[in-house]
Each structure stands twice: as C-alpha cells, then as structure tokens.
C-alpha positions, 0 to 999 in steps of 0.5 A: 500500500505505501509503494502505491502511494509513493508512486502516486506521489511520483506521478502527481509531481511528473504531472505538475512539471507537465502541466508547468511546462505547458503553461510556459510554452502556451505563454510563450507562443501566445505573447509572440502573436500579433494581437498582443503586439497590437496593442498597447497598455493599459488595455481596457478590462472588456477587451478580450485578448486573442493571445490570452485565448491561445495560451489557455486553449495550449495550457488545457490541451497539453495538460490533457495529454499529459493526463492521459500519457500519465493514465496510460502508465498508471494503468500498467504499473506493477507495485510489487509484482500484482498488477493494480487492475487483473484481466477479468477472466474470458466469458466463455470460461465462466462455466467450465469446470475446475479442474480441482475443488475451488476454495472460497477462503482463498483471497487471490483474485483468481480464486475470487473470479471462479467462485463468482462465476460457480455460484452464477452458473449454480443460480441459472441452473437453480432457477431453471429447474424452479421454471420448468418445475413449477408448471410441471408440479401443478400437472403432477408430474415430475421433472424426470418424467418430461424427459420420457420419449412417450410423454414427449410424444403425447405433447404433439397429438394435441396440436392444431395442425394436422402434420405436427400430430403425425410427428407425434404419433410416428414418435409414439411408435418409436417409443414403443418400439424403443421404450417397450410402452406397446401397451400404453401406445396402443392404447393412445393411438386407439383413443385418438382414432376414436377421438377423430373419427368418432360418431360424433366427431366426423361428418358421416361421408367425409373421409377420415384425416392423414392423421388417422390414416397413419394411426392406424397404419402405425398401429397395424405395424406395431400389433403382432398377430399373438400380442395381447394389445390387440384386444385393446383396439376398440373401434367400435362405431368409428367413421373410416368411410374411404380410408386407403390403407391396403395391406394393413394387419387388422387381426382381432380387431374390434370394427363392429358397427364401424363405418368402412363404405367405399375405403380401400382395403385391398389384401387387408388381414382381417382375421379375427375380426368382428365384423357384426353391422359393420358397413363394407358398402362399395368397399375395395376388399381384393385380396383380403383374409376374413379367415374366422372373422364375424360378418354377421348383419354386415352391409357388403353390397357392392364390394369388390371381393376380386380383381387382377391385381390382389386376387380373390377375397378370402372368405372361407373360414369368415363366420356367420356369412350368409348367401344373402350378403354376397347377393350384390357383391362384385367379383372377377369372374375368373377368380370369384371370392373363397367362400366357406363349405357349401356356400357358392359365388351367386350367379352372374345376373345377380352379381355384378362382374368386375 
C-alpha cells in the first residue's frame, strides 16, 4: 500500500512539471502573436485578448495529454509484482469446470473470479429447474418424467395442425418400439382414432384425416398377430368411410358397427375380426383374409371381393356369412371370392362382374 502511494506521489509531481511546462510554452507562443503586439497598455478590462485565448486553449490541451500519457502508465504499473487492475477472466470460461475443488477462503483474485462465476452458473441452473418445475408440479408430474420419449410424444397429438400430430404419433411408435410402452401406445393411438373419427366427431361421408390414416397404419405395424394389445383396439362405431390403407394387419380387431363404405382395403388381414353391422358398402376388399372373422348383419353390397391385381377375397373360414350378403357383391369372374363349405359365388345376373 505505501509503494502505491509513493508512486502516486511520483506521478502527481511528473504531472505538475507537465502541466508547468505547458503553461510556459502556451505563454510563450501566445505573447509572440500579433494581437498582443497590437496593442498597447493599459488595455481596457472588456477587451478580450486573442493571445490570452491561445495560451489557455495550449495550457488545457497539453495538460490533457499529459493526463492521459500519465493514465496510460498508471494503468500498467506493477507495485510489487500484482498488477493494480487483473484481466477479468474470458466469458466463455465462466462455466467450465475446475479442474480441482475451488476454495472460497482463498483471497487471490483468481480464486475470487471462479467462485463468482460457480455460484452464477449454480443460480441459472437453480432457477431453471424452479421454471420448468413449477408448471410441471401443478400437472403432477415430475421433472424426470418430461424427459420420457412417450410423454414427449403425447405433447404433439394435441396440436392444431394436422402434420405436427403425425410427428407425434410416428414418435409414439418409436417409443414403443424403443421404450417397450406397446401397451400404453396402443392404447393412445386407439383413443385418438376414436377421438377423430368418432360418431360424433366426423361428418358421416367425409373421409377420415392423414392423421388417422397413419394411426392406424402405425398401429397395424406395431400389433403382432399373438400380442395381447390387440384386444385393446376398440373401434367400435368409428367413421373410416374411404380410408386407403391396403395391406394393413387388422387381426382381432374390434370394427363392429364401424363405418368402412367405399375405403380401400385391398389384401387387408382381417382375421379375427368382428365384423357384426359393420358397413363394407362399395368397399375395395381384393385380396383380403376374413379367415374366422364375424360378418354377421354386415352391409357388403357392392364390394369388390376380386380383381387382377390382389386376387380373390378370402372368405372361407369368415363366420356367420350368409348367401344373402354376397347377393350384390362384385367379383372377377375368373377368380370369384373363397367362400366357406357349401356356400357358392351367386350367379352372374345377380352379381355384378368386375
């Protein structure tokens, strides 16, 4: 402390035979002008001198730059080997870890400087976690569970737009296939197909949403025939009138009194399938499996059971098929539909041909 106030003295004393010389050489400069020659003494005290003007103008000038040299010196001085004003540290190092503990006791700048940038970096992160947490709690659910990919995924099937759904519902499959959430998925992907395609949620004839359609397709993947989610796929009553989801595993699904007029469904297994008062009007069913499914009271008129491409229907093993179903049905003549035992395809002037 006293080697700084010594070289305080020593700069302060620099300054004052600086700032003297400056006032002899503005003084000198300014009597040497022609106004001062001009006139002559005694002057009256009004009139202002452009020699004196000059010389104040010189005195501030020069003593302001040997300020700011002072400035400069005193800025860089060293008083026993410690710098009067430390670098701060880089900002980009505010929160990098230590390689070793950080004692707080310690009186060196260094020291001071991470235990600042520690208890900064402590406090974001406190009132982060408090932020996220705070909105989560209210719903009862912890700030652990966010990071779960199915919960992730569930934010996204609320969303206005149809798209952003998708992205959720696609995630839900990775999640069941990642996480082994099959039966919590199932279940979600089953409720939104019920939620927008429901018999009070969508226009009778109007045909179901992309969203929907990939609902179903994720949920055809996901199923394996002998998973016991299936049991799970209740879509009952729903509106899928025009659906064009071919080749789809429908398996032991539960499709009574759903709505399926005029949907594509080309070599779809629907094995297991209770099929009762379902509507299957003008419906494309070629190629598709009814192996044990229930088609009790349903509405085939007009199906197209064959075509070229996909092959007969199968219909040989279907349960509770009547002769009066098929009347009005539309098949291949070359390759009319499998029936069951002792059922045979109706006549060609009452069946109309592909």
């Amino acid at each position: 402390m006293q080697t700084a106030f010594r070289y305080a003295v020593k700069i302060g004393l620099s300054d004052g035979v600086l700032f003297a010389t400056a006032l002899v050489i503005g003084a000198t400069v300014g009597l040497s002008l022609e106004p001062w020659r001009a006139i002559e003494f005694p002057a009256t005290p009004d009139v202002k001198l452009l020699g004196w003007l000059v010389v104040v103008v010189l005195c501030l000038s020069i003593g302001a730059m040997a300020w700011l040299t002072s400035g400069r010196r005193l800025s860089g001085a060293n008083f026993g080997g410690t710098h009067m004003l430390e670098p701060q540290a880089p900002i980009n190092q505010a929160f990098e870890p230590s390689s070793r503990p950080i004692d707080r006791s310690e009186g060196g700048p260094e020291s001071r400087v991470q235990a600042v940038n520690i208890e900064s970096a402590e406090f974001e992160s406190r009132t982060s976690d408090k932020s996220q947490s705070e909105p989560l709690a209210a719903c009862g659910i912890s700030p652990a569970e966010i990071k779960d990919p199915f919960l992730a995924a569930l934010d996204y099937l609320g969303h206005a737009q149809a798209t952003v759904r998708i992205g959720g519902i696609l995630a839900l499959e990775r999640a069941a296939k990642q996480e082994g959430v099959m039966t919590a998925c199932a279940g979600t992907l089953c409720a939104y197909i019920q939620q927008w395609a429901g018999p009070d949620t969508i226009t009778p004839g109007k045909r179901p949403g992309y969203d929907v359609t990939a609902a179903l397709a994720v949920l055809s993947r996901l199923m394996h025939p002998a998973a016991s989610e299936r049991d799970l796929i209740d879509l009952r009553r729903t509106q899928l009138a025009g659906l064009e989801l071919s080749g789809a595993d429908f398996s032991r699904y539960h499709l009574e009194n759903s709505n399926l007029s005029g949907a594509d469904l080309r070599g779809v297994n629907f094995s297991g399938v209770n099929l009762r008062g379902a509507d299957l009007r003008g419906a494309q069913l070629a190629g598709a499996v009814f192996a044990n499914a229930s088609l009790r009271s349903t509405d085939l008129t007009g199906a197209i059971l064959s075509d070229d491409e996909f092959g007969p229907a199968d219909l040989s093993m279907a349960g509770n098929i009547t002769a009066t179903q098929l009347l009005h049905i539309r098949f291949h003549p070359g390759h009319p539909p499998r029936l069951p035992a002792g059922m045979h395809p109706p006549l060609q002037n009452a069946a109309v041909a592909v």
